[in-house]
C-alpha positions as CSV (number, residue, x, y, z in Angstrom):
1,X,109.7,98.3,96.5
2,X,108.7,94.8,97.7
3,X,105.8,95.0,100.3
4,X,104.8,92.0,102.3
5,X,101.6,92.0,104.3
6,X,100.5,89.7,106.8
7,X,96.9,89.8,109.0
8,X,96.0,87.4,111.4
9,X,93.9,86.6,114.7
10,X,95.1,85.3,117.9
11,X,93.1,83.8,120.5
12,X,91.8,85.8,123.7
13,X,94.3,84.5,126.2
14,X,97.5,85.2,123.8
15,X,96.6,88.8,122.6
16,X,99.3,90.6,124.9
17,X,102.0,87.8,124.3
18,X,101.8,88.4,120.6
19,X,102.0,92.4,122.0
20,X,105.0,91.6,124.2
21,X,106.5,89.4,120.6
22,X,106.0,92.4,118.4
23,X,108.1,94.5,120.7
24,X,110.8,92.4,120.8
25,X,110.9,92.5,117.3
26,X,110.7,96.6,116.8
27,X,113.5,96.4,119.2
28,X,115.7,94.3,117.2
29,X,114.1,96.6,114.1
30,X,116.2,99.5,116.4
31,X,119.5,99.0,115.0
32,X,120.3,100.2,111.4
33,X,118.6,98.5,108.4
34,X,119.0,100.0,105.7
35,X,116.3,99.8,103.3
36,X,113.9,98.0,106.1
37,X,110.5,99.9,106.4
38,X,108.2,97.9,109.2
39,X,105.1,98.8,110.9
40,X,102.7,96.8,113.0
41,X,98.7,97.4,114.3
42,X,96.6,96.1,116.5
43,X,92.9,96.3,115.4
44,X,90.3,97.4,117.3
45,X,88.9,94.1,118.6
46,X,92.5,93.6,120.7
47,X,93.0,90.5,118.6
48,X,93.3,91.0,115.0
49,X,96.9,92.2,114.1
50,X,98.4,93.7,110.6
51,X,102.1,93.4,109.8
52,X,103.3,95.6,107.0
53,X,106.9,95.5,105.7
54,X,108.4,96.9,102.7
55,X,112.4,96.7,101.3
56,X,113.2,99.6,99.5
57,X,114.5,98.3,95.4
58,X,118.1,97.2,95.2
59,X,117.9,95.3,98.8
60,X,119.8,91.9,98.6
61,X,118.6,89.0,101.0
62,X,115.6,89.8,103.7
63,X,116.5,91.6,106.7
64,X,113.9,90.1,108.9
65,X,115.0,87.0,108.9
């Protein structure tokens, strides 16, 4: 499995755009992917925000993209 992690900080103002961006993309993460495992968290502080995915073995190009 190939796990890709990403944690970063927005500014004050564009916390909920970055919210309103993240559901966009678990909407488009709605329609069958195989092999696509994708989870997102907002930290405590409203601003810091942790993007985990992982493609299962055997997965051929990058799904996200």
């Amino acid at each position: 499995m190939n796990v890709t992690f990403g944690k970063y900080k927005v500014k004050t103002d564009r916390a909920q755009e970055n919210i309103d961006y993240i559901l966009v993309v678990f909407a488009e993460l709605k329609k069958p992917s195989p092999g696509l495992h994708y989870e997102s968290f907002n930290l405590e502080d409203g601003l810091s925000f942790v993007h985990i995915a992982a493609l299962d073995d055997g997965i051929e190009g990058n799904p996200l993209l």
